[in-house]
Structure formats: structure tokens, C-alpha cells
C-alpha positions in Angstrom: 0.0 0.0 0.0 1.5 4.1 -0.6 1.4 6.2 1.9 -1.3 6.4 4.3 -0.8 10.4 4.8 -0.7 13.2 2.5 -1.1 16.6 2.4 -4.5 17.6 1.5 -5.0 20.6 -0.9 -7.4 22.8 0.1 -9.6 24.1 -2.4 -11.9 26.8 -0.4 -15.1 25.4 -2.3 -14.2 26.6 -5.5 -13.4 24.7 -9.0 -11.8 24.3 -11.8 -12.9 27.6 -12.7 -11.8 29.0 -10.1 -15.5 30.2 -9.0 -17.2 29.1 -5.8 -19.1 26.1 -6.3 -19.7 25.0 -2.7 -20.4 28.1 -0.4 -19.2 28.8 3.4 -15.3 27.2 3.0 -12.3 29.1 3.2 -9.3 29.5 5.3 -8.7 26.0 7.3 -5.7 25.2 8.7 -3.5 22.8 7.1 -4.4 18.8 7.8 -3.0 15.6 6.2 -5.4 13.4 4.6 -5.2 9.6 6.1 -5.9 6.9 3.1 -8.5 5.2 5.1 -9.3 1.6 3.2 -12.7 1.8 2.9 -12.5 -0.9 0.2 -10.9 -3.7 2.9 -8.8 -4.6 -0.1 -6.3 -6.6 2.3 -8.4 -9.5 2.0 -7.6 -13.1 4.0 -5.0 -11.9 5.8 -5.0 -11.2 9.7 -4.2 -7.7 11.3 -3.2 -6.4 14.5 -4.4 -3.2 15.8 -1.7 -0.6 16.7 -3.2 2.7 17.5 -6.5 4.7 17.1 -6.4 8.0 16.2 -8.5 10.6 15.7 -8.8 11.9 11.8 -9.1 16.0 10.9 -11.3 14.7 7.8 -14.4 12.5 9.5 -16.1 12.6 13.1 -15.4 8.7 13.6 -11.8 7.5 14.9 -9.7 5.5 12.8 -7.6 2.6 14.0 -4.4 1.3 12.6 -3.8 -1.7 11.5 -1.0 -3.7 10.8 -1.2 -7.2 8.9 0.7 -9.8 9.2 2.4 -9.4 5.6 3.6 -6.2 7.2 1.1 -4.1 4.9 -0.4 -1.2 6.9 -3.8 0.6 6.8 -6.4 2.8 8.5 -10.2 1.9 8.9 -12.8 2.8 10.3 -12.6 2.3 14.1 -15.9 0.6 15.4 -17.6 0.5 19.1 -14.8 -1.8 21.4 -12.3 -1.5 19.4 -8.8 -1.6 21.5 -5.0 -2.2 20.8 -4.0 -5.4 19.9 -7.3 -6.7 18.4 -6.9 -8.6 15.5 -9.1 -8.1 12.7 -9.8 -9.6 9.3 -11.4 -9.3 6.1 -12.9 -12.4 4.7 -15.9 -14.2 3.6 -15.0 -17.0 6.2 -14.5 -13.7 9.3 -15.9 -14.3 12.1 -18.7 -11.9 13.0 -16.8 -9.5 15.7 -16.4 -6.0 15.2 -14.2 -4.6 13.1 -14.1 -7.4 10.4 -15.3 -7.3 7.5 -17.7 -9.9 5.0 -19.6 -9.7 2.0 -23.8 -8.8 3.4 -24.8 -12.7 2.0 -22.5 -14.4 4.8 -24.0 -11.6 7.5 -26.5 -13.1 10.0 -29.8 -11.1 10.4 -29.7 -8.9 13.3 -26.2 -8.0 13.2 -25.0 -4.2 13.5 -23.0 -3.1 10.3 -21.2 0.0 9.1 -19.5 0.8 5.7 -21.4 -0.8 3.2 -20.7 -1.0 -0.5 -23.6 0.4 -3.0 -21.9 -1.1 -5.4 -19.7 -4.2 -4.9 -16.5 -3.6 -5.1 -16.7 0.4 -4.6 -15.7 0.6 -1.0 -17.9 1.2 1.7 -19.7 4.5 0.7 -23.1 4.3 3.9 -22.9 4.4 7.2 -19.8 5.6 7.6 -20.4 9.0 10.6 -19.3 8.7 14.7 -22.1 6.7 16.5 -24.0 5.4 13.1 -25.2 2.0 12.9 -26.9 -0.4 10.3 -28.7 -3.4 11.1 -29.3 -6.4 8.6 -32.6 -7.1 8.7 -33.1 -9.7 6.4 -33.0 -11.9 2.7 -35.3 -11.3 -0.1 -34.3 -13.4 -3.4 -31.3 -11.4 -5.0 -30.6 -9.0 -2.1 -30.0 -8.2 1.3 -32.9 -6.0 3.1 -30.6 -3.8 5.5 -32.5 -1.1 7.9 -30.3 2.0 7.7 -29.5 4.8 10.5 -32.5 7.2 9.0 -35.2 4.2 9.5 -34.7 3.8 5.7 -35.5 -0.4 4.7 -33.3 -0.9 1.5 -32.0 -3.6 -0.7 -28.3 -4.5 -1.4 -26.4 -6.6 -3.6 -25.2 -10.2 -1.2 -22.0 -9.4 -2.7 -21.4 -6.2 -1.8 -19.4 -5.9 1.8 -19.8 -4.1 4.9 -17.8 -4.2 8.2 -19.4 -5.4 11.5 -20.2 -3.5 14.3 -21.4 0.2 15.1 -19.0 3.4 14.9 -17.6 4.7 18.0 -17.2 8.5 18.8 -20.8 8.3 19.1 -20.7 11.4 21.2 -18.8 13.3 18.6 -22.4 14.7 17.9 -23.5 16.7 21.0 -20.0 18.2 21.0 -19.7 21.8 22.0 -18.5 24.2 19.7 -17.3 26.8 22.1 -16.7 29.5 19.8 -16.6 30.6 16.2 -13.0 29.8 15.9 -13.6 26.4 16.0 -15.3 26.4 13.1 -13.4 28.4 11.0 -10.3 26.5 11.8 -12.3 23.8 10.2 -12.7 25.7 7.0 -16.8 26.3 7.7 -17.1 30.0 6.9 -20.4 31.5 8.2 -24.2 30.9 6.7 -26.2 34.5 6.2 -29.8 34.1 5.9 -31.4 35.0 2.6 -33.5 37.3 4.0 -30.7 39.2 5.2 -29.0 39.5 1.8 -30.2 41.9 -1.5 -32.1 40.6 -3.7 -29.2 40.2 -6.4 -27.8 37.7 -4.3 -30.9 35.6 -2.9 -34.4 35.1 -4.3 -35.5 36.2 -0.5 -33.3 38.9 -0.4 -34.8 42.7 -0.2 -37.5 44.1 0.9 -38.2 47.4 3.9 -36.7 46.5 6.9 -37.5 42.9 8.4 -39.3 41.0 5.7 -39.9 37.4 5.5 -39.3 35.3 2.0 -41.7 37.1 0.2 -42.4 34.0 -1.8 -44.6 31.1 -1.5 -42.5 28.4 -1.1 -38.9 29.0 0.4 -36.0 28.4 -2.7 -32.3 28.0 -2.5 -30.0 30.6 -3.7 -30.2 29.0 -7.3 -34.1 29.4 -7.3 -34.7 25.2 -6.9 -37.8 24.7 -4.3 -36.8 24.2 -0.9 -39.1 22.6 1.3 -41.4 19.7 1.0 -40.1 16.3 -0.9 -37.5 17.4 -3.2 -36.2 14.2 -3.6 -36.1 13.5 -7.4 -39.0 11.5 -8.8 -37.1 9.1 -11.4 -33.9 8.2 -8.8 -31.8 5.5 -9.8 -32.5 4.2 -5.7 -36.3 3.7 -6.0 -36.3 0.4 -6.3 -33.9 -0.7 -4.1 -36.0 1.2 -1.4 -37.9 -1.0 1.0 -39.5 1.7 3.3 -39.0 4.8 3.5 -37.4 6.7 6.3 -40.3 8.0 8.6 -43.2 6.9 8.0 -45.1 4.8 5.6 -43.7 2.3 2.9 -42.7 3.7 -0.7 -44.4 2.2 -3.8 
């Protein structure tokens, strides 16, 4: 494997361009990146744990491993994870935290985190401090898996996911004591839109204190925004089981 840490570039939410594409980033301090091997492409071979760390880029710790080849990686670090635990990724693992299996060889019931949409693309769900899957079941070719949100969908059996649930879980009700904190993170502040001119957001203007002055809130772009603006032809319909909230989706 390269190197697990490299400087990351920081790009202040602007592309190629050179025009701001994502808003409120700028001015971070410096911070590695740390390969974290979300694909568990050490496969069959035995690792020890050697540290866990805390990672600049995510809200979940990430532990070190080292395998017995003398490879070394970073993954995600799950609930009762400690030094020296040996982990594993393999079809055969056994089911303890930290290892990792395709969602067929998964019993029903278990907790999960990092799961592959696609096989073979590296756990891309359930990946935040504290989150937790939970495989609820089998239908004929896929795996029913009930996801933090409440959210029933289907999976491929061969795509893989890692056992247990993410620790940090209290990386959530942290305090941010003051606005340095975030801006040291690169999060630059949010203005409302009815606080800006009406050149810059569709609620913008107005005498004095107005509201939105529209019937429906929008974005700065003028898209809708509120209500189910979920897109009605999504690639992920029919993988959905039941909806988050309430009700089931037909």
C-alpha cells in the first residue's frame, strides 16, 4: 500500500474555474489526509491493531492496522475497538467488530457500518461517529438492511460491509465553544437570505425585516426548498424497501 498520509489541498469550495461552487469554506488550517481503506482490499490476511487516532477529515476515529504481511492501513474504528485486536477481512471472518464480510455471509440482526452500494466500490453508507446499520433480512437477490435514518433498502449479497457500530458516538453533542472552531475547520459563516439583497438571494430585499416574500422557500439558485424534493425518477427507488419515517414507498 502508498502512503497512508498526504497533504490535502485545500480548495476553499471553488473549481476548476476558479469560481465558488460549494459556499461557506475558506481559510482551514493545514491537515494531512489519512488513506482510510474503505474498500478492505487486504483481504484473508490477519491484522493487528496498533493505534487509534483521531482523523481532521471525519467525526469517527480510525484505527491502525497492521497485517501480518507487514502491509499497513487505517479503517474505520468501530464500538470496542482496542490495541491489539486482531481483525480480518474475509468471507470466512468471524462476526466481531471490526471485520469485514460480504452482506450474503452476514447473520440477520447483526449491526454493520460501511457498506458498498456497489460491490466492489468501497464502503460509501454508514460511515459517521455513533452510526449503525442493522441487517434485517434476505429477499431473493438482495439483502434488506435497515439503515441509521429508519430507511428499509435492498443491497447486492456481494457487496461488503464491516461489523459493528461506529464509535465517537458522542462526537455529535459536542460543543463548539466559539466561532474559531469552526473556521479553523474551513466552515465559513451561513447568512440568511433574507438578510441578503435581492441580487444575491431570491428572499433577499424588501423594507426592513421581511420574511421570504415568496410562497415556497427556494435556494440561492431558485430550486424549491421545502417539502419532498427528492427527485421522482432516482436511480435508488427500487432498491427502497421503506421509507425513512413513515409509511412504505411504492
Amino acid at each position: 500500500m502508498g502512503k497512508l498520509k498526504t497533504i490535502l489541498r485545500k480548495h476553499s469550495g471553488r473549481d476548476s474555474s476558479g469560481s465558488v461552487s460549494v459556499r461557506h469554506q475558506g481559510g482551514r488550517q493545514k491537515r494531512y489526509y489519512r488513506d482510510v481503506d474503505f474498500k478492505r482490499s487486504k483481504r484473508d490476511v490477519w491484522g493487528k491493531v496498533v493505534s487509534i487516532e483521531a482523523d481532521p477529515n471525519r467525526n469517527a476515529y480510525i484505527a491502525l492496522i497492521h497485517y501480518d504481511d507487514g502491509d499497513k492501513a487505517y479503517i474505520i474504528s468501530p464500538l470496542g475497538m482496542e490495541l491489539g485486536r486482531k481483525v480480518i477481512a474475509s468471507e470466512n471472518a468471524p462476526i466481531d467488530p471490526g471485520n469485514a464480510l460480504p452482506l450474503v455471509k452476514i447473520p440477520a440482526g447483526t449491526q454493520i457500518h460501511a457498506i458498498e452500494v456497489t460491490p466492489g466500490a468501497g464502503g460509501q453508507l454508514v460511515r459517521g461517529a455513533g452510526s449503525v446499520a442493522v441487517v434485517q433480512g434476505k429477499e431473493e437477490n438482495y439483502i434488506l438492511v435497515k439503515l441509521p435514518s429508519g430507511e428499509i433498502r435492498r443491497f447486492p449479497p456481494q457487496s461488503w460491509a464491516s461489523v459493528g457500530q461506529i464509535g465517537n458516538s458522542e462526537a455529535r453533542s459536542e460543543h463548539v465553544g466559539k466561532a474559531g472552531i469552526m473556521r479553523r475547520r474551513g466552515i465559513r459563516p451561513s447568512v440568511r437570505g433574507t438578510a441578503q439583497n435581492p441580487h444575491s438571494h431570491p428572499h433577499g430585499g424588501g423594507e426592513g425585516r421581511s420574511g421570504v416574500g415568496l410562497k415556497y422557500p427556494k435556494t440561492p439558485w431558485g430550486k424549491p426548498a421545502v417539502g419532498n424534493t427528492r427527485r421522482k425518477r432516482k436511480y435508488s427507488d427500487k432498491l427502497i424497501v421503506q421509507r425513512r419515517k413513515l409509511g412504505s414507498h411504492h
